[in-house]
SEDREN-876867 format. One record per residue (C-alpha): x, y, z; residue in one letter. Coordinates in nm, 3 decimals, padded with zeros to 5 digits. Example, Ala and Ser with C-alpha at 12.3 -4.5 7.8 and 13.67 -1.06 7.14 Angstrom:
<pts>
x = 01.230	y = -00.450	z = 00.780	r = a
x = 01.367	y = -00.106	z = 00.714	r = s
</pts>
This chain:
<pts>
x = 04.947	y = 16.334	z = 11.222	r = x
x = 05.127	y = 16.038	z = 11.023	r = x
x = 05.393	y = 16.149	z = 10.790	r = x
x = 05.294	y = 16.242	z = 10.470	r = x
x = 05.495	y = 16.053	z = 10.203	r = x
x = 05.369	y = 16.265	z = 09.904	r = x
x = 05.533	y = 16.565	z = 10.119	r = x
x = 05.823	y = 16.402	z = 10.134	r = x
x = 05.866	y = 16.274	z = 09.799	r = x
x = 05.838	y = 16.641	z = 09.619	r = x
x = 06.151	y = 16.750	z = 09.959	r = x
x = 06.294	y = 16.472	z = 09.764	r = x
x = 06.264	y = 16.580	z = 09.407	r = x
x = 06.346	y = 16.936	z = 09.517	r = x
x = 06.643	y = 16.885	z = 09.674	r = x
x = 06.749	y = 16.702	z = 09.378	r = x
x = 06.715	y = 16.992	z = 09.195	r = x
x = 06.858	y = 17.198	z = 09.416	r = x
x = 07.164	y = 17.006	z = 09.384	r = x
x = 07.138	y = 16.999	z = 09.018	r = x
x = 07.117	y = 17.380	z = 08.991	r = x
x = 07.427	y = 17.410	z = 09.231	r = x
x = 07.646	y = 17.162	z = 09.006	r = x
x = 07.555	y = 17.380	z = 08.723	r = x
x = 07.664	y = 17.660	z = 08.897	r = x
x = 07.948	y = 17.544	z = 09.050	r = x
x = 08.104	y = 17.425	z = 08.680	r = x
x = 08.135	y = 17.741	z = 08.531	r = x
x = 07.968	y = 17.668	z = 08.246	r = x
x = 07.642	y = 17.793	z = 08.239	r = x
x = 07.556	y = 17.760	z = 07.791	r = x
x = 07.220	y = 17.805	z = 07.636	r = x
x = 07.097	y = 17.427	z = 07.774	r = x
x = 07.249	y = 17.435	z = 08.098	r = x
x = 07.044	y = 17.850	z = 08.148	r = x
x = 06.771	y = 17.673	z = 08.057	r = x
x = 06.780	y = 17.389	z = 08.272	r = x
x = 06.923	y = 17.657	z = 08.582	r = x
x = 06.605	y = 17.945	z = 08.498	r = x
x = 06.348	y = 17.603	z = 08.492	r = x
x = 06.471	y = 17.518	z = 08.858	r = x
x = 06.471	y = 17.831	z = 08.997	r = x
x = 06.147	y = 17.966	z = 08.898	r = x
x = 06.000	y = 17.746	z = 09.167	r = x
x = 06.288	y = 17.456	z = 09.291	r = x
x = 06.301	y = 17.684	z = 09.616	r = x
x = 05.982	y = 17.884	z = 09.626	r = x
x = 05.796	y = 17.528	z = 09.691	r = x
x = 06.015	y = 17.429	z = 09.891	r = x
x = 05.930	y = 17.771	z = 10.102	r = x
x = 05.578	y = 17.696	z = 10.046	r = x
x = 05.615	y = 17.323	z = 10.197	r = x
x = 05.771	y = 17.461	z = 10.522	r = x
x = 05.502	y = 17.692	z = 10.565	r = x
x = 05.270	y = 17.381	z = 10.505	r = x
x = 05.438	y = 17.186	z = 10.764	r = x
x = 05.386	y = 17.516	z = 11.004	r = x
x = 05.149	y = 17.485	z = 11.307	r = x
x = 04.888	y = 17.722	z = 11.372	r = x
x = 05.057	y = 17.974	z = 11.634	r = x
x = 04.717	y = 17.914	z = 11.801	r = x
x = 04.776	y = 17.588	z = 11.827	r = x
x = 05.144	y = 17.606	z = 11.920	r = x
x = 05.305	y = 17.694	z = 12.271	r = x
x = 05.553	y = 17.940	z = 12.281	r = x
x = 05.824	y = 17.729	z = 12.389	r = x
x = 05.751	y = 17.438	z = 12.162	r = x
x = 05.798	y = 17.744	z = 11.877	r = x
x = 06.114	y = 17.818	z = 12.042	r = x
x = 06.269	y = 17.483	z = 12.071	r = x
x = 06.218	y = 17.419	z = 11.719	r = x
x = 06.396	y = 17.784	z = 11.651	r = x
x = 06.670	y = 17.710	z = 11.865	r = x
x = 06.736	y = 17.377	z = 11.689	r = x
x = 06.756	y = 17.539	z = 11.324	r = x
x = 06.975	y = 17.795	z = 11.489	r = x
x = 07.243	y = 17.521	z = 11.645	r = x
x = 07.252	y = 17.356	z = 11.265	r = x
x = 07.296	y = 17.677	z = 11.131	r = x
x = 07.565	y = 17.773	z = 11.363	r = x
x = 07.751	y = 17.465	z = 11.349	r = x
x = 07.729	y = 17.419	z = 10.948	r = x
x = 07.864	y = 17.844	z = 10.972	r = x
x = 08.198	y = 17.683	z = 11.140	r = x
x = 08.232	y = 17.416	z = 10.914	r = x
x = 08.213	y = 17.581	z = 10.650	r = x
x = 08.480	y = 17.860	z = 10.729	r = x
x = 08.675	y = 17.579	z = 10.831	r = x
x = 08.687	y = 17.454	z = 10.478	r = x
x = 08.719	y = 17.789	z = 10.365	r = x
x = 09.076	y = 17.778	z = 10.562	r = x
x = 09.202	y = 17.433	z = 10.476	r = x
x = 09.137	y = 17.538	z = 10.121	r = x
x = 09.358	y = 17.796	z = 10.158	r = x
x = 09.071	y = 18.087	z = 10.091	r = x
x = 09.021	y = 18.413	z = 10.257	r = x
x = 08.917	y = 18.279	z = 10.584	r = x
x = 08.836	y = 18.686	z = 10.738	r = x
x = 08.560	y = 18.720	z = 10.473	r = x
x = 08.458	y = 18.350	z = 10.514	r = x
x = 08.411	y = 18.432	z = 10.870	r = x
x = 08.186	y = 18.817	z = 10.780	r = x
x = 07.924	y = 18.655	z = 10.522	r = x
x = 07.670	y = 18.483	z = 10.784	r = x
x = 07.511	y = 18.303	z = 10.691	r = x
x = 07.718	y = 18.113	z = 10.453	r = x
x = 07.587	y = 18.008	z = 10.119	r = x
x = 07.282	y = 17.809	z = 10.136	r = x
x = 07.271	y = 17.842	z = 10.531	r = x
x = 07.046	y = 18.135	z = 10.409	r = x
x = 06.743	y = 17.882	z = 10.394	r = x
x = 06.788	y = 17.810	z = 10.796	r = x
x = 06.828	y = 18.191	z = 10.871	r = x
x = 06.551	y = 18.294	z = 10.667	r = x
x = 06.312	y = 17.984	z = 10.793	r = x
x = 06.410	y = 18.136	z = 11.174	r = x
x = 06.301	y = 18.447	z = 11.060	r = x
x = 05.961	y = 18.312	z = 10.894	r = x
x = 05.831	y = 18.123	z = 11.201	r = x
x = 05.912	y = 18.382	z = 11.439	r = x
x = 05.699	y = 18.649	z = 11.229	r = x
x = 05.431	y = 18.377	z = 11.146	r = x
x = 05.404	y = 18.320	z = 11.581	r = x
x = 05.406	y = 18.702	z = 11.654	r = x
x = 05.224	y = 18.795	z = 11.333	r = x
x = 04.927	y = 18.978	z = 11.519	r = x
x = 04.616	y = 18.740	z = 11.540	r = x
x = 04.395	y = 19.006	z = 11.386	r = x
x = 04.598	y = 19.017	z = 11.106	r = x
x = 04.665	y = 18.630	z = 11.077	r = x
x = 04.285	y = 18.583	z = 11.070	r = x
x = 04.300	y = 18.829	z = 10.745	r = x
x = 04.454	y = 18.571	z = 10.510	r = x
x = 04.381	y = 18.824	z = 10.185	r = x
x = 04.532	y = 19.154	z = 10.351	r = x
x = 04.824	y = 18.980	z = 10.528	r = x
x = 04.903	y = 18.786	z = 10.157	r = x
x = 04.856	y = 19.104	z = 09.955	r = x
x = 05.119	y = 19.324	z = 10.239	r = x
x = 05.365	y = 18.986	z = 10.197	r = x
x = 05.343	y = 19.035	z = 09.791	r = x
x = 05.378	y = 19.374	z = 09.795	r = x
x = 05.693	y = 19.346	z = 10.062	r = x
x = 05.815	y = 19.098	z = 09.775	r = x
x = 05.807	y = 19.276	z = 09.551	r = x
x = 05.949	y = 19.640	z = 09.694	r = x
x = 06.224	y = 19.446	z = 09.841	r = x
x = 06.489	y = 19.413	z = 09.583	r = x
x = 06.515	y = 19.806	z = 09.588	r = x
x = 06.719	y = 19.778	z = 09.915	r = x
x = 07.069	y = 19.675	z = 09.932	r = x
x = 07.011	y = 19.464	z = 10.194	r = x
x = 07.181	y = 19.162	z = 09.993	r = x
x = 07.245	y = 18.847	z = 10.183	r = x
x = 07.290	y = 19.061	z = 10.464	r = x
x = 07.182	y = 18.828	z = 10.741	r = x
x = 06.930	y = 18.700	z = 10.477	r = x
x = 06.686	y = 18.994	z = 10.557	r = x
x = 06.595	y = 19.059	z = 10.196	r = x
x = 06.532	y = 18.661	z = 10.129	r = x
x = 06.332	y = 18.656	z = 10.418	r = x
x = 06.100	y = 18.897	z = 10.279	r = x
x = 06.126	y = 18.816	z = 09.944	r = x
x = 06.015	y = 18.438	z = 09.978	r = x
x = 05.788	y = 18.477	z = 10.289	r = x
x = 05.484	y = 18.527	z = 10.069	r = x
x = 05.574	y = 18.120	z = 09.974	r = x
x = 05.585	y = 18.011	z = 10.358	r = x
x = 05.211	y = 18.215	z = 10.396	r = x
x = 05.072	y = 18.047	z = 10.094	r = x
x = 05.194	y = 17.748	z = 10.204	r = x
x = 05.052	y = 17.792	z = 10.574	r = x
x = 04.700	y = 17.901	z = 10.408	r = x
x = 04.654	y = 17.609	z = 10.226	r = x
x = 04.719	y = 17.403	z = 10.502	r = x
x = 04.469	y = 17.613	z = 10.729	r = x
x = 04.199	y = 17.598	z = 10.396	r = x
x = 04.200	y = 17.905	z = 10.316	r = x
x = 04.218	y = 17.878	z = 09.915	r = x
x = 03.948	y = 17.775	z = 09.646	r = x
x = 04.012	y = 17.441	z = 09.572	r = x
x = 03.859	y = 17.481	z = 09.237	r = x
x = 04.162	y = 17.741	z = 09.201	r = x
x = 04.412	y = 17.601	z = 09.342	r = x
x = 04.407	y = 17.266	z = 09.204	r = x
x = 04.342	y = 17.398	z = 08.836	r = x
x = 04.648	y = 17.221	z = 08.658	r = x
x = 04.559	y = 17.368	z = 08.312	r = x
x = 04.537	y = 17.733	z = 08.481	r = x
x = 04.894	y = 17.663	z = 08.639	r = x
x = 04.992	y = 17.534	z = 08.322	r = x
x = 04.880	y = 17.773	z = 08.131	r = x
x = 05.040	y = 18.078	z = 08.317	r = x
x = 05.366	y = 17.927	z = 08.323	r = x
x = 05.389	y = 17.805	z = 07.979	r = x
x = 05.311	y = 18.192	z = 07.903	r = x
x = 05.516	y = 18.361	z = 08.114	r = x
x = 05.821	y = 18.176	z = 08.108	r = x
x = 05.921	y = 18.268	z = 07.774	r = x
x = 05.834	y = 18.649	z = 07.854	r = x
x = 06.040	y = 18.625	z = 08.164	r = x
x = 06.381	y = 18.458	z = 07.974	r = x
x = 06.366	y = 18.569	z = 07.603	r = x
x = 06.250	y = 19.013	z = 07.729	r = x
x = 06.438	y = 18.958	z = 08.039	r = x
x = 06.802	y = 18.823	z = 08.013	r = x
x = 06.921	y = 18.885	z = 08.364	r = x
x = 06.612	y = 18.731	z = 08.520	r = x
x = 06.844	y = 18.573	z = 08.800	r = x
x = 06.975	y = 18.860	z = 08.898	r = x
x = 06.576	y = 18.929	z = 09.017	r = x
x = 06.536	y = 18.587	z = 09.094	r = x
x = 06.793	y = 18.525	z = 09.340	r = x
x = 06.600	y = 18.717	z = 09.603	r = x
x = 06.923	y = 18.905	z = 09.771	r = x
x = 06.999	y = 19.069	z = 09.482	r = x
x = 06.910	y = 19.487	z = 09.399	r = x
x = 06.711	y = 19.572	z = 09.083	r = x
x = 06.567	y = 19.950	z = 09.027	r = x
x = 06.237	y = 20.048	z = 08.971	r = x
x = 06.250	y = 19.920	z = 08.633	r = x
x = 06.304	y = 19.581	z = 08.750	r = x
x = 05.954	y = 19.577	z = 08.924	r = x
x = 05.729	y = 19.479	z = 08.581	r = x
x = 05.981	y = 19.151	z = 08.576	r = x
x = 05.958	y = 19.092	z = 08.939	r = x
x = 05.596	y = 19.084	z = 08.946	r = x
x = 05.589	y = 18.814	z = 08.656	r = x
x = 05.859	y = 18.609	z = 08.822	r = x
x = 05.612	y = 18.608	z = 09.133	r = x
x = 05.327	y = 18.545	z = 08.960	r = x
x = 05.492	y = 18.207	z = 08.710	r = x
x = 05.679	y = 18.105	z = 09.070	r = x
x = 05.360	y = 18.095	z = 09.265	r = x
x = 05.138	y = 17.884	z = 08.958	r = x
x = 05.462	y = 17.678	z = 08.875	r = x
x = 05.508	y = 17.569	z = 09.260	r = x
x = 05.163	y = 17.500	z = 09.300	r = x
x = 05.115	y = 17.319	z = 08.991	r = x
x = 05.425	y = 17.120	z = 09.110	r = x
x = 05.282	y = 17.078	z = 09.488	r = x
x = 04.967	y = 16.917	z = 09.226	r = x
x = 05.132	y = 16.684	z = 08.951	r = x
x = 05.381	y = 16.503	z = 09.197	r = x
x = 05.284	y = 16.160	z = 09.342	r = x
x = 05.385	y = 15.945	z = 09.620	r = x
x = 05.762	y = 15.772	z = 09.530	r = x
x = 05.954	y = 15.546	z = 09.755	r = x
x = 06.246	y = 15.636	z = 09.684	r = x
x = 06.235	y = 16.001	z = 09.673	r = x
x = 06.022	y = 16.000	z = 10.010	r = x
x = 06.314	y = 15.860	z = 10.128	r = x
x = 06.551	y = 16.160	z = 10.036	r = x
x = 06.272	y = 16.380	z = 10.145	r = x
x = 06.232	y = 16.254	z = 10.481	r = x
x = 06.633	y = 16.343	z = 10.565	r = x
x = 06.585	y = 16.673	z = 10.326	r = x
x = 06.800	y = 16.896	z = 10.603	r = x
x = 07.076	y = 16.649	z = 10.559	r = x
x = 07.104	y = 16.697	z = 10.181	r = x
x = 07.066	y = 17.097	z = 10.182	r = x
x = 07.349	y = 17.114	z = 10.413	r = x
x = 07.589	y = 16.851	z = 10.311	r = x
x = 07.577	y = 16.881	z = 09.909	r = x
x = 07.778	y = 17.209	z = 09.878	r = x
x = 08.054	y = 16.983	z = 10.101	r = x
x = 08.002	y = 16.702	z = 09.851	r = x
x = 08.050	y = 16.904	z = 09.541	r = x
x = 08.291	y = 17.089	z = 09.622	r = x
x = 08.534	y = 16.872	z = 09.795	r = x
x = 08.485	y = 16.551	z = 09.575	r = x
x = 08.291	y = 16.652	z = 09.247	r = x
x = 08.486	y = 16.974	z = 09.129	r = x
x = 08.828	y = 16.843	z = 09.204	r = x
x = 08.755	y = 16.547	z = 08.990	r = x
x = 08.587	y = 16.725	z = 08.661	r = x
x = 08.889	y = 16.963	z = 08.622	r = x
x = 09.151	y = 16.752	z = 08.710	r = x
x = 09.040	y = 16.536	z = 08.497	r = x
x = 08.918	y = 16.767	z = 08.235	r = x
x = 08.549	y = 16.549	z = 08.254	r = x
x = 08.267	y = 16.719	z = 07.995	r = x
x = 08.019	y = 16.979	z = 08.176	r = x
x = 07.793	y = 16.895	z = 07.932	r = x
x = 07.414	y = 16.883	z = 08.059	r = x
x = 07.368	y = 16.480	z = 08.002	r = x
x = 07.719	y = 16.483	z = 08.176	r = x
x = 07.555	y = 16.726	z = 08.463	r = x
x = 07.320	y = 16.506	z = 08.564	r = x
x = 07.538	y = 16.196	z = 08.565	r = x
x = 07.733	y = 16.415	z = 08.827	r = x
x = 07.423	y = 16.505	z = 09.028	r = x
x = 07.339	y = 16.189	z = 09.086	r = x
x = 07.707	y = 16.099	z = 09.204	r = x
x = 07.663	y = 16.374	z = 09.463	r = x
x = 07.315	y = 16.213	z = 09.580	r = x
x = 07.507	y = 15.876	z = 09.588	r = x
x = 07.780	y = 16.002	z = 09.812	r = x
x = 07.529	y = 16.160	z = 10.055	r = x
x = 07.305	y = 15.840	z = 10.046	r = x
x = 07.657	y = 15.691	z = 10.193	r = x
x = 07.720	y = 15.973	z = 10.443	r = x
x = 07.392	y = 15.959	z = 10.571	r = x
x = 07.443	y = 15.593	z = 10.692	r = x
x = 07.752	y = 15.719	z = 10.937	r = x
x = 07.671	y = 15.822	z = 11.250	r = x
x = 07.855	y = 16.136	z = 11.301	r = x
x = 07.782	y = 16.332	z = 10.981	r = x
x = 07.390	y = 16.264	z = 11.108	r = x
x = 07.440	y = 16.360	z = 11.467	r = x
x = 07.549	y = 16.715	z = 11.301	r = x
x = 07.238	y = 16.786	z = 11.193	r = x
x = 06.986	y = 16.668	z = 11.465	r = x
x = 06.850	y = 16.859	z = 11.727	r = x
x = 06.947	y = 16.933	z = 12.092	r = x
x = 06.659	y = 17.043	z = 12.234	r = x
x = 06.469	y = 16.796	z = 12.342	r = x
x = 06.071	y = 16.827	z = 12.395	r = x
x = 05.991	y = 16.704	z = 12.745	r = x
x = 05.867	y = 16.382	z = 12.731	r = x
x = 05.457	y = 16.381	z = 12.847	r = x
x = 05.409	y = 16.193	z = 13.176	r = x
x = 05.235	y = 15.907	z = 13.040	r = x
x = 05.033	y = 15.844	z = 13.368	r = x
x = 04.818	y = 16.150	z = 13.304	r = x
x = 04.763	y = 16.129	z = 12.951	r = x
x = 04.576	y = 15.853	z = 12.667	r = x
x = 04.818	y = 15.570	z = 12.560	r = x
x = 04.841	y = 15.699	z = 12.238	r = x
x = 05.024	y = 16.031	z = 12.340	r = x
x = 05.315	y = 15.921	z = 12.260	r = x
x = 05.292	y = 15.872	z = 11.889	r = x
x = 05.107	y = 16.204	z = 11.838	r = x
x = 05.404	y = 16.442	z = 12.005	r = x
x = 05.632	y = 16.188	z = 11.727	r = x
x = 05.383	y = 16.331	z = 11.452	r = x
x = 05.377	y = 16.672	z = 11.546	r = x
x = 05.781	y = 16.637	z = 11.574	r = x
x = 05.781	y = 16.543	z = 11.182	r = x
x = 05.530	y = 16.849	z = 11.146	r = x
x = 05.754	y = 17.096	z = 11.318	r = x
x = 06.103	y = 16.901	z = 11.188	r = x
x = 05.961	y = 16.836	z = 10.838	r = x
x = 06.144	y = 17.082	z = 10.649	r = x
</pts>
């Protein structure tokens, strides 16, 4: 399969946004534009993002065990070695290095735990139930949902896991053809939903994040706002996965997406924070996304030395296919099926 360039130009916008939503965050200054902007992002920034790794997901029928494994054990090395870096910054920074060391995974490492955890379940799910697309989608929603009454928290990303898997299935399902297309490429539908529930969800619900975080615990009355959160996430991502064409230069971001996720936190903290407030610099939106764009710029550089990209490839190695037994063209489908199983 060749790459798919519209695929990587929406990794590309959404890691843009989700380094937008973390400068936000990350300032301390979260007014009535900037909540806005923030409750926008995260109604689908990493729900679609989700949904595009499930996308990029092979068939477990079509998969060998160990080629399943090899990509797991790769995510897990990143994860592990972006875990010590970051308690090593933790330390030099003079923070509480014990309780750096206890939360695992750290900060946005949740993504790489949780995406273990999705294509593990997805390769054991069952076949029966696989080939039930409706029951298996409707048991995902309803663990979705029911989730956020545990305390699990962002203990080892378990309530994440189950409370964005229902985004990796839909994503996998479209991919297999499962959906109406008359459905799911119904812009003004998508549209419409949003446009609707998006005011219900910030103007009757104030402490939306709170449900839309995914690790955090609501009570039973939290359940009416959970299930329209779901319901504008799901039309807002796909409407999204619709609008968004092919871009050059975002395909380009997109295509190194893993570097981004786990290098911007670095970025911002290290170089962007220490600049605004010693220099007292405005946190203004317009000034916001002058910033996120610095942070993009300085990862465009770090991408272009060697070492900060040999932290983030993988070590396990698929065995190369003995050419003398198999069609010249081998070769360039196992590098196409690499980019499937590597695309997120």
């Amino acid at each position: 399969m060749a790459r798919d360039n519209r695929i990587d130009t929406l990794k590309g916008l959404l890691i843009i946004l989700v380094v937008l939503g973390h400068v936000i965050t990350s300032l301390d200054n979260v007014n009535f534009f900037n909540h806005a902007v923030m409750g926008l992002i995260y109604v689908f920034h990493m729900p679609l993002f989700i949904l595009i790794s499930g996308y990029l997901t092979k068939s477990p029928e079509l998969q060998l065990a160990r080629d399943m494994w090899r990509g797991v054990l790769n995510l897990l090395v990143t994860l592990l070695v972006f875990q010590a870096l970051n308690v090593i910054h933790v330390a030099v920074v003079g923070g509480d290095t014990t309780s750096a060391i206890k939360i695992f995974p750290f900060g946005v490492l949740w993504y790489l735990m949780s995406l273990i955890y999705w294509k593990l379940l997805l390769y054991y799910t069952p076949r029966s139930l696989l080939r039930k697309p409706a029951l298996y989608l409707a048991i995902a929603v309803a663990i979705s949902v029911l989730c956020g009454l545990t305390k699990l928290g962002m203990f080892l990303s378990l309530q994440r896991t189950m409370n964005f898997y229902i985004f990796f299935l839909i994503g996998y399902y479209y991919r297999q053809g499962v959906f109406n297309q008359r459905w799911w490429n119904n812009n003004i539908l998508h549209g419409a939903i949003a446009a609707v529930l998006l005011p219900i969800i910030f103007w009757l619900y104030p402490h939306c994040g709170n449900v839309m975080n995914g690790a955090d615990h609501y009570r039973m009355d939290g359940i009416p706002e959970k299930v329209l959160i779901l319901a504008c996430s799901v039309s807002m991502s796909i409407l999204v996965f619709n609008i968004v064409r092919e871009n050059r230069w975002l395909s380009r971001i997109g295509r190194d997406s893993l570097f981004f996720y786990v290098y911007h936190m670095f970025v911002i903290s290290i170089v962007i924070q220490p600049l605004i407030y010693g220099n007292g610099w405005p946190k203004t939106l317009p000034f916001i996304l002058i910033y996120t764009a610095a942070v993009i710029a300085v990862m465009l550089v770090m991408r272009m030395i060697p070492p900060f990209r040999w932290l983030t490839q993988p070590v396990f190695k698929r065995r190369k296919p003995d050419r003398s037994l198999s069609d010249p063209a081998v070769g360039d489908k196992v590098s196409n099926e690499n980019h499937v199983e590597k695309g997120q």
